[in-house]
PATI-155150 format. One record per residue: x, y, z of N, C-alpha, C, O in turn; residue in one letter. Coordinates in steps of 0.001 Angstrom, whole numbers, plus 500000, padded with zeros to 6 digits. Layout:
<atom n_c1="X" n_c2="Y" n_c3="Z" ca_c1="X" ca_c2="Y" ca_c3="Z" c_c1="X" c_c2="Y" c_c3="Z" o_c1="X" o_c2="Y" o_c3="Z" resn="A"/>
...
This chain:
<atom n_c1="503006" n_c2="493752" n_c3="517668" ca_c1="503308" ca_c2="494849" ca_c3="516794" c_c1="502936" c_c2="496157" c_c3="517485" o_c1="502142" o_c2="496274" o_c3="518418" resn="X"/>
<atom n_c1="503620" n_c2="497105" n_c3="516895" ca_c1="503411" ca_c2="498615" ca_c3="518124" c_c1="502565" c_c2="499010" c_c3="516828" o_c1="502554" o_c2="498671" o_c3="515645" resn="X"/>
<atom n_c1="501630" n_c2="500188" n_c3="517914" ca_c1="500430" ca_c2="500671" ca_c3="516886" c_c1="501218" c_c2="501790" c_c3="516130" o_c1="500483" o_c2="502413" o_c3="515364" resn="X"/>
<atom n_c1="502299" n_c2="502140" n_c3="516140" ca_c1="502787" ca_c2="503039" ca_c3="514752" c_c1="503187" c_c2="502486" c_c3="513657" o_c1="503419" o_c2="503091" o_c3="512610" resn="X"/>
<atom n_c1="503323" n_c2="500904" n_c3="513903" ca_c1="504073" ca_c2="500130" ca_c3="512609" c_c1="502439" c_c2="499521" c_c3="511882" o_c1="502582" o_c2="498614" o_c3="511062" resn="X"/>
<atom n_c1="501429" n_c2="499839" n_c3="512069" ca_c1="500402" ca_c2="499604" ca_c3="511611" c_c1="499402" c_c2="500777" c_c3="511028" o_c1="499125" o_c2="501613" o_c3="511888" resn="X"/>
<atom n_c1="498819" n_c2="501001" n_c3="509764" ca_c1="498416" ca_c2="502021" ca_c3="509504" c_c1="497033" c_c2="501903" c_c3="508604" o_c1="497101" o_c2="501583" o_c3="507417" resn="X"/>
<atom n_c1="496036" n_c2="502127" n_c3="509119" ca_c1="494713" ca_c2="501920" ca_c3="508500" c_c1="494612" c_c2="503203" c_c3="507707" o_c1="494605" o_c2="504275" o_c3="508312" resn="X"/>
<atom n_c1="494511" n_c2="503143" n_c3="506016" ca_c1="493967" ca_c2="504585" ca_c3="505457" c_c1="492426" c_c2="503751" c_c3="504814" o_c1="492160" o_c2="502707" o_c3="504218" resn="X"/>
<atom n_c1="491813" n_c2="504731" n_c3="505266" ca_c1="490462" ca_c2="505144" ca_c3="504525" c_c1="489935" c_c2="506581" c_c3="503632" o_c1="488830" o_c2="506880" o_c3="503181" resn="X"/>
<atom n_c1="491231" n_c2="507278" n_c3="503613" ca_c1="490652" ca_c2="508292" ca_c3="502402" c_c1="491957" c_c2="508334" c_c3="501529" o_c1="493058" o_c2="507910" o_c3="501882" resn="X"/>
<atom n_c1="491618" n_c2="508968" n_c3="500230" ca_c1="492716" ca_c2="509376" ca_c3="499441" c_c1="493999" c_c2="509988" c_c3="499465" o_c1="494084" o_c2="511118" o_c3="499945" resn="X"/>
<atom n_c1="494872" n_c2="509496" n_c3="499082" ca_c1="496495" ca_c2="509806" ca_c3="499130" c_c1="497211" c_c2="510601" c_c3="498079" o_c1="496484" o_c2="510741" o_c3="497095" resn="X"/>
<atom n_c1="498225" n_c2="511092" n_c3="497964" ca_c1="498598" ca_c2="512087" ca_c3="496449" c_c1="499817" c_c2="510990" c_c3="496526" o_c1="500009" o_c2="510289" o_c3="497519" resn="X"/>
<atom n_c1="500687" n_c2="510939" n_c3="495217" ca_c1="501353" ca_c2="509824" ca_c3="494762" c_c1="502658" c_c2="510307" c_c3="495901" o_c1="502734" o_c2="511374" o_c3="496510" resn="X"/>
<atom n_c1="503473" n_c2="509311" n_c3="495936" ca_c1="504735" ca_c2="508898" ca_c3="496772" c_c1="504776" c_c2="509218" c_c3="498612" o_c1="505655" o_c2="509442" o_c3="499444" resn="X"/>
<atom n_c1="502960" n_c2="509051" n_c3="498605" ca_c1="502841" ca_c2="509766" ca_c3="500409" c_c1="503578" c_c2="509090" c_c3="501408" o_c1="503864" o_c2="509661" o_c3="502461" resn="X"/>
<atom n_c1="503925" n_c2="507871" n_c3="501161" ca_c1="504625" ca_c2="507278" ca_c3="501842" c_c1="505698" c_c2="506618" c_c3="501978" o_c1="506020" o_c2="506127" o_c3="503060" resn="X"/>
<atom n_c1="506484" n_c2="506499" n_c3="500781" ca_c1="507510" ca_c2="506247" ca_c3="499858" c_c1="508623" c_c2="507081" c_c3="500735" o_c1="508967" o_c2="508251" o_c3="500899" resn="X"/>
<atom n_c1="509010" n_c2="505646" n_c3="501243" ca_c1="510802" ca_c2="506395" ca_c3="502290" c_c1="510359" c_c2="506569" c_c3="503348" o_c1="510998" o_c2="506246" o_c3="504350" resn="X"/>
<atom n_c1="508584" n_c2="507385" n_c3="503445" ca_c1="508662" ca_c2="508421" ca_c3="504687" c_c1="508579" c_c2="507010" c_c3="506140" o_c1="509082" o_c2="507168" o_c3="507252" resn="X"/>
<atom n_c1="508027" n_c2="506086" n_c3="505808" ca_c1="507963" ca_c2="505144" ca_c3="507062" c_c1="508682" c_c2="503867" c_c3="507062" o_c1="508297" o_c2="502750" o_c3="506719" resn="X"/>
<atom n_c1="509888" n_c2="504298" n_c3="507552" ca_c1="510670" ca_c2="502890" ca_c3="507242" c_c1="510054" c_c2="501631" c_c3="508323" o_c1="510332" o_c2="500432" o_c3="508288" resn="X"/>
<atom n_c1="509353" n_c2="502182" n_c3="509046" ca_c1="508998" ca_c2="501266" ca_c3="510201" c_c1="507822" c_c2="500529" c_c3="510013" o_c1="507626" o_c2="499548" o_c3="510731" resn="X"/>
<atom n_c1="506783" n_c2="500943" n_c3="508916" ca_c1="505771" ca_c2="500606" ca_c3="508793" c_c1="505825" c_c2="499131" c_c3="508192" o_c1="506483" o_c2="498798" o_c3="507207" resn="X"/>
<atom n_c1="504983" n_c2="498280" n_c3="508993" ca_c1="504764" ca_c2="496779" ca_c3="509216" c_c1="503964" c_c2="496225" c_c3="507989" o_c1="504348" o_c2="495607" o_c3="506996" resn="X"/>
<atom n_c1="502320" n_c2="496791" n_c3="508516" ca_c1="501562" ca_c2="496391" ca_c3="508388" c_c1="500389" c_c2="497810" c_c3="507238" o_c1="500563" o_c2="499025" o_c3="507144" resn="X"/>
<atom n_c1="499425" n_c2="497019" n_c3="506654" ca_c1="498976" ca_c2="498487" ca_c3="506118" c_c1="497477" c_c2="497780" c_c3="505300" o_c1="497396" o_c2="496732" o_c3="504658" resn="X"/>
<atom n_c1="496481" n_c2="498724" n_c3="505594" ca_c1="495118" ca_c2="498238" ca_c3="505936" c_c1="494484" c_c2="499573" c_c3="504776" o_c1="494555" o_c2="500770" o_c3="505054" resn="X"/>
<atom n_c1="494032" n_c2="499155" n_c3="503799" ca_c1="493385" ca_c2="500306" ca_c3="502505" c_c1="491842" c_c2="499275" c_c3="502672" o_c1="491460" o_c2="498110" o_c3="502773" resn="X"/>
<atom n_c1="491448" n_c2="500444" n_c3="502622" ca_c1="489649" ca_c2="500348" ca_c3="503110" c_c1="488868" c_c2="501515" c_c3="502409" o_c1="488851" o_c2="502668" o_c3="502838" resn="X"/>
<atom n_c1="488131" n_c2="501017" n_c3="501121" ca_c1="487657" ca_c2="502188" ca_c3="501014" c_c1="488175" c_c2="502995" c_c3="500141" o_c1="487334" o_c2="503717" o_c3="499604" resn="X"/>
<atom n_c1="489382" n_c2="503160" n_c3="499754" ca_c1="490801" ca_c2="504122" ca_c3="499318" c_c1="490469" c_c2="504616" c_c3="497915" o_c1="489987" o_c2="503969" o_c3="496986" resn="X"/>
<atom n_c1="490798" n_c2="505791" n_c3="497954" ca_c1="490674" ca_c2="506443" ca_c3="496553" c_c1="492002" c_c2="507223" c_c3="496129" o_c1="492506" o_c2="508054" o_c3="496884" resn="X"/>
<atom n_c1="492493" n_c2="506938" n_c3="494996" ca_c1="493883" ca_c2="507543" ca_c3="494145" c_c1="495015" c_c2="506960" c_c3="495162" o_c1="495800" o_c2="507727" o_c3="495720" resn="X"/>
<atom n_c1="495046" n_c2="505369" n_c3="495391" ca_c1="496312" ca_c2="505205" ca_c3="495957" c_c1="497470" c_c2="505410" c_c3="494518" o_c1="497390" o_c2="504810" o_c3="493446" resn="X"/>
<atom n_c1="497934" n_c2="505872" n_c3="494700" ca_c1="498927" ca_c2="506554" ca_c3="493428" c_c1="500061" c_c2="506245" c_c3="493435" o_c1="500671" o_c2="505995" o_c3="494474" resn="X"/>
<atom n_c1="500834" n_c2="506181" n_c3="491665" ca_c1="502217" ca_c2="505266" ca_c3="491809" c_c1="503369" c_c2="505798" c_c3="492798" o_c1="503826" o_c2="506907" o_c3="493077" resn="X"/>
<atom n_c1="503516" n_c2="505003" n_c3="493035" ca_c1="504982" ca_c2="504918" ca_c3="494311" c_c1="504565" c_c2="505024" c_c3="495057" o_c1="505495" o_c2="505149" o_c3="495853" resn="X"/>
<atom n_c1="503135" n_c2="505138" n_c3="495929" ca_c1="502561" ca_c2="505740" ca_c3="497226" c_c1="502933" c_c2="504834" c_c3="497915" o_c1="502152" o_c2="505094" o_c3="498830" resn="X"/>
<atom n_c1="503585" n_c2="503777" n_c3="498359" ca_c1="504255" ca_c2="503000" ca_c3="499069" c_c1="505430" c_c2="502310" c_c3="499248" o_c1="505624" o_c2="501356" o_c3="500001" resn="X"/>
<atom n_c1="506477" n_c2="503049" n_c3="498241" ca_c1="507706" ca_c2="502409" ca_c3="497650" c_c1="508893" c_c2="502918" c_c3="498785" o_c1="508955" o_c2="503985" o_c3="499395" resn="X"/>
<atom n_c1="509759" n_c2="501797" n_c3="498821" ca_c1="510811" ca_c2="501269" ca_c3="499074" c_c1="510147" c_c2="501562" c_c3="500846" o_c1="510629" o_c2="502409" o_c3="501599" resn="X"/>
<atom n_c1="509063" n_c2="500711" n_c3="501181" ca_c1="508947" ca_c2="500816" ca_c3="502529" c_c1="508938" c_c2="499154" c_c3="502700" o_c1="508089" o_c2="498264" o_c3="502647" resn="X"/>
<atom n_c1="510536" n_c2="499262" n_c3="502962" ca_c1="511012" ca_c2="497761" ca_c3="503156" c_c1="510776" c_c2="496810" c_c3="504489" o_c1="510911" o_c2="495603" o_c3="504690" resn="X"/>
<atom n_c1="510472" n_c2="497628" n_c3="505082" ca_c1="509559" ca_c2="496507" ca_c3="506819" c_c1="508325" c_c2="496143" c_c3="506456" o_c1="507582" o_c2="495429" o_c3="507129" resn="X"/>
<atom n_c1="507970" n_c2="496830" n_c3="504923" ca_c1="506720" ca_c2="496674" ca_c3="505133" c_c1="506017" c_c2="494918" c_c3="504784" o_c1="506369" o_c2="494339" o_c3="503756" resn="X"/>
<atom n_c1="505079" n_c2="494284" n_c3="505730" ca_c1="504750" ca_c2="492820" ca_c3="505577" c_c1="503406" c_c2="491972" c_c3="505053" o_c1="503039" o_c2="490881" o_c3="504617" resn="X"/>
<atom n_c1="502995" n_c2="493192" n_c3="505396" ca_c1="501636" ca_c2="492686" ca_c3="505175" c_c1="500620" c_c2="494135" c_c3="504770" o_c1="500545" o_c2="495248" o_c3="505292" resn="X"/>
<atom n_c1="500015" n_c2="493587" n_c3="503753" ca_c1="499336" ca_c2="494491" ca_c3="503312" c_c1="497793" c_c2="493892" c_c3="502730" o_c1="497681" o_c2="492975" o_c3="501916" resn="X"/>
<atom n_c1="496417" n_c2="494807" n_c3="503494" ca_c1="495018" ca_c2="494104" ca_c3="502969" c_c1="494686" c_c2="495355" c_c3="502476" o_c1="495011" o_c2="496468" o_c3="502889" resn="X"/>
<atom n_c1="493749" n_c2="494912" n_c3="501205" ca_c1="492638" ca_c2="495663" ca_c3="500252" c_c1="491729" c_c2="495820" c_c3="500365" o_c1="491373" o_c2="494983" o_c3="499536" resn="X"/>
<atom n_c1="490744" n_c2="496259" n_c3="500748" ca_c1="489669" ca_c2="495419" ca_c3="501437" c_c1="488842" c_c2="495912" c_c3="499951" o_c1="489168" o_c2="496554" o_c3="498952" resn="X"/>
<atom n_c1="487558" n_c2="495195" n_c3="500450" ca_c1="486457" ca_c2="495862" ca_c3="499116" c_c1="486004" c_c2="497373" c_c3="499251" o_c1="485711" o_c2="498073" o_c3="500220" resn="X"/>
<atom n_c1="486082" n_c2="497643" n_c3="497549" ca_c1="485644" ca_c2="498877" ca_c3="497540" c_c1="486887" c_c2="499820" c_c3="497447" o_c1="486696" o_c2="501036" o_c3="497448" resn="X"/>
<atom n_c1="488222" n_c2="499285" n_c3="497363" ca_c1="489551" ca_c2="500065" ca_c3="497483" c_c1="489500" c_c2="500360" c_c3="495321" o_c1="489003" o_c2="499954" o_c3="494270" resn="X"/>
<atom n_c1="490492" n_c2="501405" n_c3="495966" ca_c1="490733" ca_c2="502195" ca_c3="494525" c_c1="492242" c_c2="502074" c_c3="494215" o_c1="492792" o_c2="502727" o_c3="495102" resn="X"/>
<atom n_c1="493382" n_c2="501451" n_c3="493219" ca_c1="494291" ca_c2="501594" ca_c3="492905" c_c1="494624" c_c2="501874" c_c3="492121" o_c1="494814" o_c2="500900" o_c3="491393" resn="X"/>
<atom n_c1="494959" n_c2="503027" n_c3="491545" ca_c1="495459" ca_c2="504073" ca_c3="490088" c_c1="496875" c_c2="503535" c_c3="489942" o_c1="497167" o_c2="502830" o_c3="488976" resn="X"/>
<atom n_c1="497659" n_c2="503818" n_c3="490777" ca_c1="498884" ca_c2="503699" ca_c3="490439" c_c1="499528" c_c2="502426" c_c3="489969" o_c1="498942" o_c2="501344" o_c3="490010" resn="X"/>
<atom n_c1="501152" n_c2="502640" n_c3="489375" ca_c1="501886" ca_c2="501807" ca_c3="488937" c_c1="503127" c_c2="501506" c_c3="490104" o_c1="503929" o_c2="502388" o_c3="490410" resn="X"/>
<atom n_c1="503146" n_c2="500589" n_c3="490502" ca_c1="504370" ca_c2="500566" ca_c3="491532" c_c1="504103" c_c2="501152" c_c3="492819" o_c1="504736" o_c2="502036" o_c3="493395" resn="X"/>
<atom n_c1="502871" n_c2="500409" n_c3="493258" ca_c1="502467" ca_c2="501085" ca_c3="494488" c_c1="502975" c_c2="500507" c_c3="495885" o_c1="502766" o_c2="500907" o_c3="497030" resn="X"/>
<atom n_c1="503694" n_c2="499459" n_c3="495412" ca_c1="504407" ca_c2="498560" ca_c3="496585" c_c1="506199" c_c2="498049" c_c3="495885" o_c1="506913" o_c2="497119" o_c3="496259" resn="X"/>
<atom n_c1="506469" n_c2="499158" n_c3="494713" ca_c1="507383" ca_c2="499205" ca_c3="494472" c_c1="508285" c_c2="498925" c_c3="495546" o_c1="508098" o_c2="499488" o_c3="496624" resn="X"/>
<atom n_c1="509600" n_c2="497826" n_c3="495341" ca_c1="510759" ca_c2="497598" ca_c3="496290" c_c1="510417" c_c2="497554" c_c3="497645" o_c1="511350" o_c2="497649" o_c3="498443" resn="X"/>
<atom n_c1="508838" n_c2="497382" n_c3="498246" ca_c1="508662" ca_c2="496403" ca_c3="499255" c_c1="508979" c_c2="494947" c_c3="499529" o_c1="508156" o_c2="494042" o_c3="499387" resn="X"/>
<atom n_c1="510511" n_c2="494749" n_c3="500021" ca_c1="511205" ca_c2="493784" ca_c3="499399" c_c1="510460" c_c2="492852" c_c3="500878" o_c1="510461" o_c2="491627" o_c3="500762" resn="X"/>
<atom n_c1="510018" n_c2="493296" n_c3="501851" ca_c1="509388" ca_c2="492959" ca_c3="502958" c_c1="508195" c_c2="491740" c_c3="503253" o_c1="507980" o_c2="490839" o_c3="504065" resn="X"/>
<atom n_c1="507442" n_c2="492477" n_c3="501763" ca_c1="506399" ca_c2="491855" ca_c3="501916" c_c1="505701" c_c2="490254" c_c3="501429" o_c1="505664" o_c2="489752" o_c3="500305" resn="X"/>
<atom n_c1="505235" n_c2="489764" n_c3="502629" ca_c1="504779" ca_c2="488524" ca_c3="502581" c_c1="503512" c_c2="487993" c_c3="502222" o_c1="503299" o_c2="486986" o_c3="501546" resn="X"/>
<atom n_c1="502760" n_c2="488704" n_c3="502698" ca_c1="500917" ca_c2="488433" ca_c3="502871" c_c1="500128" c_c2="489889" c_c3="502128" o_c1="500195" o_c2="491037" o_c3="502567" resn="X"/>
<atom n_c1="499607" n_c2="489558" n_c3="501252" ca_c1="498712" ca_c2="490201" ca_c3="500684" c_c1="496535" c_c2="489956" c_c3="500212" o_c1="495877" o_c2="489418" o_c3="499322" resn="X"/>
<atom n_c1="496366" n_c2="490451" n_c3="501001" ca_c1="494936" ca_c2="489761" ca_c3="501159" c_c1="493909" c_c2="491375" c_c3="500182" o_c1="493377" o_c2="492436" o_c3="500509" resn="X"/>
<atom n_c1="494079" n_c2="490839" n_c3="499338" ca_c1="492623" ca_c2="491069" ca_c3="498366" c_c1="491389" c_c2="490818" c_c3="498444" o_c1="491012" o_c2="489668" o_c3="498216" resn="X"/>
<atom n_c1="490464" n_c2="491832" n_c3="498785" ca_c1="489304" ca_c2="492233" ca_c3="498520" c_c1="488659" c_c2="492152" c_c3="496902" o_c1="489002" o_c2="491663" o_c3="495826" resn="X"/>
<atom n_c1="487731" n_c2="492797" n_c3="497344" ca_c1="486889" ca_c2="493038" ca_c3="495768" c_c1="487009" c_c2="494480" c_c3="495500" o_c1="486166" o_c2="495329" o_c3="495792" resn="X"/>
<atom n_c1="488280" n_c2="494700" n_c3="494841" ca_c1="488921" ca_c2="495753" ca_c3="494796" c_c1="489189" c_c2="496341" c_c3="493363" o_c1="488953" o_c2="495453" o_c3="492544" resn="X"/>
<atom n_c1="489553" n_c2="497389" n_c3="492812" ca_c1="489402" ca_c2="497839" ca_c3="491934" c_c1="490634" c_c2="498375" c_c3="491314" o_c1="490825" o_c2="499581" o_c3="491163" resn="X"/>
<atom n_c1="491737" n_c2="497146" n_c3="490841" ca_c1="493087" ca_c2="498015" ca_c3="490863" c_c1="493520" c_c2="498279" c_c3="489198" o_c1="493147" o_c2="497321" o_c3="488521" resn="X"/>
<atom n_c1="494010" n_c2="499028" n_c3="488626" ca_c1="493745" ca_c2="499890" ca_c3="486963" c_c1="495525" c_c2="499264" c_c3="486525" o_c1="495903" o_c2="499621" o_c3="485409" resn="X"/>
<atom n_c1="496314" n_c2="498580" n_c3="487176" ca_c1="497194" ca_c2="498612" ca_c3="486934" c_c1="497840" c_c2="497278" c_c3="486984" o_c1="497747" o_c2="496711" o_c3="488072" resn="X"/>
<atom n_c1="498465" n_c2="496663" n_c3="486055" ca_c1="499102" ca_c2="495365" ca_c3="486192" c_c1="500887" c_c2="495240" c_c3="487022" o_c1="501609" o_c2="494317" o_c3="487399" resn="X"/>
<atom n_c1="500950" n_c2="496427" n_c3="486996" ca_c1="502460" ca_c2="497058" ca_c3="487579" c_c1="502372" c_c2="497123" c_c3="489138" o_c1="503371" o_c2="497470" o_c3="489769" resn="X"/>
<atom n_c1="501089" n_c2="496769" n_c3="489848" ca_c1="500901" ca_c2="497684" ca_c3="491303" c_c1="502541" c_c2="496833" c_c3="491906" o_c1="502770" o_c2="497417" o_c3="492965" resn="X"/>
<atom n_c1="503365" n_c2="496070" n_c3="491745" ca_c1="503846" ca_c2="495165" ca_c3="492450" c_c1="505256" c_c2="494852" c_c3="491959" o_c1="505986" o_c2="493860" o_c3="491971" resn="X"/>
<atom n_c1="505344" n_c2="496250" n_c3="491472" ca_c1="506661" ca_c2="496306" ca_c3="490263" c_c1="508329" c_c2="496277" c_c3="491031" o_c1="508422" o_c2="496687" o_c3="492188" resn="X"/>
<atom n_c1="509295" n_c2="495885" n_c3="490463" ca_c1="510689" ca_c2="495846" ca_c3="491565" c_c1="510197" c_c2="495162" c_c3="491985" o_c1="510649" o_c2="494598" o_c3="492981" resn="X"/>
């Protein structure tokens, strides 16, 4: 995997930060995370794999909206407010 299709966030995001903007993005690593917010990851369709780690924050609704991509999802002891994160 090339290191741009992989993306570690450890601080807070404002809603739809990434939604469209990375069609290339693979892989995606929330550590820590505060206000991942609805749509902050929608329709990023390469996207495959995605970890939570402990201590992550998920506000939003549809935060992996129409990630039609994704395969592997590895949960932490995480803190997510929403039964929708995984909506489409």
């Amino acid at each position: 995997m090339n290191w741009w299709r992989k993306l570690n966030l450890v601080t807070g995001t404002e809603t739809h930060a990434f939604a469209s903007n990375n069609p290339l993005l693979e892989e995606i690593n929330i550590a820590s995370f505060n206000n991942l917010d609805t749509n902050a990851l929608k329709d990023c369709v390469l996207l495959e794999k995605a970890v939570i780690e402990d201590g992550a924050v998920i506000n939003g609704t549809g935060v992996f909206e129409n990630c039609t991509g994704l395969k592997e999802v590895v949960l932490g002891n995480a803190t997510i407010s929403s039964n929708q994160i995984f909506k489409g």
